[in-house]
C-alpha positions in Angstrom: 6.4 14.2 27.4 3.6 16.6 26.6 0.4 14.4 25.7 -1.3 15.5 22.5 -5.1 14.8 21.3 -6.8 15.7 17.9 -10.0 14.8 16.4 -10.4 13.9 13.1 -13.7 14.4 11.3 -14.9 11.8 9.1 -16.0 14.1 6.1 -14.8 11.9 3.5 -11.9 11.3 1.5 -8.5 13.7 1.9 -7.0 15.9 -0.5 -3.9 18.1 -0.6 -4.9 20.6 2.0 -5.4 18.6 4.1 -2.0 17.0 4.4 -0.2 20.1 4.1 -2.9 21.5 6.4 -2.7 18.9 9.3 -1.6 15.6 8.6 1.8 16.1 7.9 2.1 18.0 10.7 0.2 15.4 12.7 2.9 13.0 11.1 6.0 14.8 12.5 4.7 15.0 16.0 4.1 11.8 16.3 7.7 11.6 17.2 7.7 14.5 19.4 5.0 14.3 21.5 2.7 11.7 23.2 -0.4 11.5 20.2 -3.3 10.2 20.1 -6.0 10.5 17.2 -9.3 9.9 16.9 -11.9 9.5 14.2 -14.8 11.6 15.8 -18.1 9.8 14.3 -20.3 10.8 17.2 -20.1 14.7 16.2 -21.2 13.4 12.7 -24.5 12.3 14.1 -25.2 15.8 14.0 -25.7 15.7 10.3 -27.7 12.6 10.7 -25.4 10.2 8.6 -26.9 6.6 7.4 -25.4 3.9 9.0 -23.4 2.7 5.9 -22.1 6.6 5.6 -20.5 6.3 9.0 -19.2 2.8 8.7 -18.1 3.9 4.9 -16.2 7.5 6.3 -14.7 5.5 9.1 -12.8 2.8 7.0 -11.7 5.7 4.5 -10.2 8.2 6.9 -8.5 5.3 9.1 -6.9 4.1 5.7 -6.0 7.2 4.3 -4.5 8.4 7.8 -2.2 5.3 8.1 -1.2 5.4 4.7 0.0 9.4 4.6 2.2 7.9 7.8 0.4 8.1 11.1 2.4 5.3 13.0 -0.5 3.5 15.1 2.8 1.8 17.2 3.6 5.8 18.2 0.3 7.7 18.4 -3.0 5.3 18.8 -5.3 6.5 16.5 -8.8 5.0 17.6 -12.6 5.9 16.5 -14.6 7.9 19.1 -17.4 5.3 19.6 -15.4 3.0 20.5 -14.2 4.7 23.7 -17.4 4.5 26.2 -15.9 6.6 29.1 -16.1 9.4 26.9 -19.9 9.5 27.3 -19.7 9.5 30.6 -17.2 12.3 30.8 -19.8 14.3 28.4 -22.7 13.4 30.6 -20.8 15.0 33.7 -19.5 18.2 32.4 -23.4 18.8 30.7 -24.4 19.3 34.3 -22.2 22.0 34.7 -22.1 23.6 31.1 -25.1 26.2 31.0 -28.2 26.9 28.0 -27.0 30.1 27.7 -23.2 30.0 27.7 -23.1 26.7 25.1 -26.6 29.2 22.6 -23.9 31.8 22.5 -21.1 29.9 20.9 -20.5 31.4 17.6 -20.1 27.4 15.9 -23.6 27.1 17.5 -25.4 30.0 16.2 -24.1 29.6 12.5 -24.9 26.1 12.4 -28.7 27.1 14.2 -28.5 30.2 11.3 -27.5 27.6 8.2 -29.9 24.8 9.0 -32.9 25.9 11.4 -34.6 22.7 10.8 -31.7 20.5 12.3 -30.8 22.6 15.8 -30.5 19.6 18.0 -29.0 19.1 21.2 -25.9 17.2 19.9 -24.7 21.0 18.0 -25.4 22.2 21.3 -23.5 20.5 23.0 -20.7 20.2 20.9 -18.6 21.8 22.9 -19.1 19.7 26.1 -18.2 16.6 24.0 -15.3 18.0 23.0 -14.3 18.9 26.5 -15.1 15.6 27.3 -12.8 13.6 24.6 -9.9 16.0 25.3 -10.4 16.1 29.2 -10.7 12.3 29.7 -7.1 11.8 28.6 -6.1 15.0 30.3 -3.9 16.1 27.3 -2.4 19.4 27.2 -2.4 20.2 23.8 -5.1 20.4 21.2 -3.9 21.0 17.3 -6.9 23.0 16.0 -7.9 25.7 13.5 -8.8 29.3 15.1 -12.8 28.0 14.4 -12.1 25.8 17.3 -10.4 28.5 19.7 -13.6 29.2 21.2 -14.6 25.6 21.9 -11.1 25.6 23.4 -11.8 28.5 25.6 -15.1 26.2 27.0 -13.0 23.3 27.5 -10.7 25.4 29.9 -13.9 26.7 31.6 -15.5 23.1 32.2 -11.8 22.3 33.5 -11.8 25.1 35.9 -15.4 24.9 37.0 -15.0 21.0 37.6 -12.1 21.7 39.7 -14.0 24.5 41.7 -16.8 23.1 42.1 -15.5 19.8 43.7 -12.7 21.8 45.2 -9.8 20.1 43.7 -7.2 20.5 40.9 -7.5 17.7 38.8 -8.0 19.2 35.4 -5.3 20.5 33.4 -6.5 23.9 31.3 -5.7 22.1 27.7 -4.1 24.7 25.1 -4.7 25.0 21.5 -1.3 24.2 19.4 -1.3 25.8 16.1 1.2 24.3 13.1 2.2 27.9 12.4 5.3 26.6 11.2 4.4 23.8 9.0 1.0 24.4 8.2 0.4 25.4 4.8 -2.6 27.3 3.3 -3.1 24.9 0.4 -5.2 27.1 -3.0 -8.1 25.4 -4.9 -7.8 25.1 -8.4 -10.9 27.4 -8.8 -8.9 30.9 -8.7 -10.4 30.8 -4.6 -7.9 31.1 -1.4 -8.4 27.6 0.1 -9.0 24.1 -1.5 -12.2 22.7 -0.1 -14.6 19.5 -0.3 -17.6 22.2 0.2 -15.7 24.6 -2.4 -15.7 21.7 -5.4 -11.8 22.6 -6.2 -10.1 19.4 -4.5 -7.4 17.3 -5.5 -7.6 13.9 -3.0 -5.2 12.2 -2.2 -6.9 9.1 -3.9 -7.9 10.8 -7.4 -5.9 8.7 -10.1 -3.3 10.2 -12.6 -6.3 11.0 -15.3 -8.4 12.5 -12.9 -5.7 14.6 -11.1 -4.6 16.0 -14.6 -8.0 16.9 -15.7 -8.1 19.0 -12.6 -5.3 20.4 -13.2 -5.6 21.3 -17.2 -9.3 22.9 -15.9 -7.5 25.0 -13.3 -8.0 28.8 -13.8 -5.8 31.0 -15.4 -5.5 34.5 -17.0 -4.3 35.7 -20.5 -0.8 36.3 -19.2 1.6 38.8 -17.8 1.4 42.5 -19.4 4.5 43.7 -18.2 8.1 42.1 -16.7 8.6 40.6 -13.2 5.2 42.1 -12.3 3.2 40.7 -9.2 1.4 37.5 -10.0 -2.5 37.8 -9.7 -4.0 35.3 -6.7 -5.8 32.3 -10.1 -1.7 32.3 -10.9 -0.3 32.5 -7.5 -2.4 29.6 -6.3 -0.6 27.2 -9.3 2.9 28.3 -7.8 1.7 27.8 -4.8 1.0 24.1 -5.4 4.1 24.0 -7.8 6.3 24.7 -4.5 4.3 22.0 -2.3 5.0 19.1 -5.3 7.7 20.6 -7.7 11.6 20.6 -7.1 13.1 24.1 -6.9 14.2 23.4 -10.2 11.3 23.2 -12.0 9.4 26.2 -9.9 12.4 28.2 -11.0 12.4 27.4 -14.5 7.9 28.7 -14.5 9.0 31.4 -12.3 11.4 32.5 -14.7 9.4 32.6 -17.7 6.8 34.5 -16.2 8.7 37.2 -15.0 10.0 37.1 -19.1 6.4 37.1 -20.2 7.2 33.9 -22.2 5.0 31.3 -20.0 2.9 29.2 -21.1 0.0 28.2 -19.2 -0.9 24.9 -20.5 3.1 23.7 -19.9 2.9 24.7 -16.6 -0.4 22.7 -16.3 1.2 20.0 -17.6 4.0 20.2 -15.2 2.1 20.6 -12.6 0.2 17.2 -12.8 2.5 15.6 -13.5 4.3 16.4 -10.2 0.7 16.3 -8.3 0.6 13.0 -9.5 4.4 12.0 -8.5 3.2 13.4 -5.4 0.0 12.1 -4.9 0.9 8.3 -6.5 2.6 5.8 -3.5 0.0 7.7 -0.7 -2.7 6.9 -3.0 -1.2 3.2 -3.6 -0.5 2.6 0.6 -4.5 4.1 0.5 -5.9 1.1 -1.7 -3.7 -1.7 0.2 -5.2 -0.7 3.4 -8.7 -0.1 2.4 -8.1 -3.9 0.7 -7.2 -5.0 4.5 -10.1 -5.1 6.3 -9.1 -7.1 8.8 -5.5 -5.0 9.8 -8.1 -1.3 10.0 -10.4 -3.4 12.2 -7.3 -4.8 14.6 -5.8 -1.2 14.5 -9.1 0.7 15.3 -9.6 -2.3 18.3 -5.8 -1.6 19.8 -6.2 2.4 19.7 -9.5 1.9 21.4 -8.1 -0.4 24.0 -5.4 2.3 25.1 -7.4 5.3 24.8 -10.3 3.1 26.9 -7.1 2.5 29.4 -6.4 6.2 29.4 -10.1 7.8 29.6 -11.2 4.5 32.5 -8.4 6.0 34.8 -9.4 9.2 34.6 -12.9 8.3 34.7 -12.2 6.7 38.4 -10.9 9.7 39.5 -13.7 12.1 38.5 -16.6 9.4 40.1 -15.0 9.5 43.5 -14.6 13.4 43.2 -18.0 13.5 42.3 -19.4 11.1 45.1 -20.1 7.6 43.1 -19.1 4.5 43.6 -16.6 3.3 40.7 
């Protein structure tokens, strides 16, 4: 069975695009691959988090990941810290990853561009770290986004220069998987393409019924249709967008229907609309607040995903000392 890794990044609380995004995707292969997931608050220390931030994002993502159905039995999911071999994995590859390869990734030179008073070495270097968490379980398939496909091209360079330099083949060239069949691009409420934490136009996953239905009753609209069955405008696309991710065919239908008669009305659809959201949205958000209530079960499922992934990265960790020449 193919061994799968992803990274999650702890940037706070989930909302619908991200489950129709990733996690339900991450959800389904669970049972079809070998998964593991991490919660990746070492490349948040690039931001410069406090400590109550990290320990806060940590305990949020873990609940919220369990609770939309990530089976910790099937796929180990594990936070990055805890995983020590990693480091030493990152500090190997760094003395093979070069200034002016890692200065020209395009992640790198936005960041540098967006905040010049916070280049440090960690944004760097992101992409050796990255090589390192994927590398030290020697998976051979990453889920990411196309923003990542250039970090994936630099992990498959650190895996071929390791294995030239020391004049083995121990690496396996990891290769991005895309969800081009389940992924969904998921609208904001806003009128924009994509719903976003840094685009304000989020509905979480944890939002309660008000708040989900004054989101929804603020979404933007436009005066109407002007003429029959014409093409819907991208503000009224977006809402039967999310109408077909939470709404039974039925009810899409029926709004669908109208429009193309020029008899909708906006604020019913609204209506509608969070009120399936909330449907929707209502036992993930409940399975969210018992686990974030269960201290004690996060903190003994964070310490068994780190105890396999340890297992996993160790071995391979042995391997790459005695390639390199040290004692293990």
């Amino acid at each position: 069975m193919e061994k799968v890794i992803s990274g999650i990044r702890p940037t706070g609380n989930l909302h619908l695009g991200n489950y129709f995004g990733a996690v339900k995707s991450f959800v389904q292969m669970q049972n079809e691959y070998d998964c593991m997931f991490f919660i990746a608050d070492w490349h948040s220390l690039t931001t410069h988090p406090t400590p109550e931030n990290i320990r806060r994002s940590v305990r949020t993502i873990l609940a919220e990941y369990l609770a939309c159905g990530i089976d910790p039995e099937k796929a180990p999911i594990y936070v990055q810290s805890d995983v020590k071999p990693v480091l030493e994995l990152y500090l190997f590859l760094n003395m093979n990853a070069y200034l002016g390869e890692l200065e020209r990734v395009t992640s790198f030179k936005e960041k540098a561009r967006t905040q010049p008073d916070n280049v440090n070495a960690g944004l760097l270097t992101y992409p050796t770290l990255m090589a390192a968490d994927v590398l030290a379980h020697k998976a051979d398939k990453v889920p990411v986004g196309k923003d990542q496909e250039q970090n994936m091209e630099m992990m498959r360079l650190f895996a071929r220069r390791f294995n030239r330099i020391y004049q083995v083949d121990f690496f396996r060239e990891p290769q991005s998987f895309h969800f081009t069949k389940d992924a969904v691009k998921v609208p904001g409420l806003d009128g924009s393409g994509k719903m976003g934490k840094s685009n304000g136009n989020c509905i979480y996953l944890c939002d309660d019924e008000a708040t989900i239905r004054k989101k929804v009753m603020k979404a933007v609209t436009d005066s109407g249709p002007t003429e029959r069955n014409q093409t819907k405008p991208e503000v009224i696309q977006n809402l039967f967008t999310l109408l077909e991710l939470v709404s039974t065919q039925d009810t899409y239908d029926y709004f669908n229907d109208q429009y193309n008669q020029m008899t909708i009305r906006y604020g019913d659809l609204k209506k509608q609309l969070a009120a399936d959201i909330n449907a929707f949205c209502a036992p993930i958000r409940e399975r969210i607040l018992d686990f974030q209530n269960n201290e004690d079960y996060l903190l003994r499922i964070a310490q068994q995903g780190a105890e396999r992934a340890t297992e996993s990265a160790e071995k391979t960790l042995r391997e790459v000392r005695s390639i390199i020449g040290f004692r293990s």
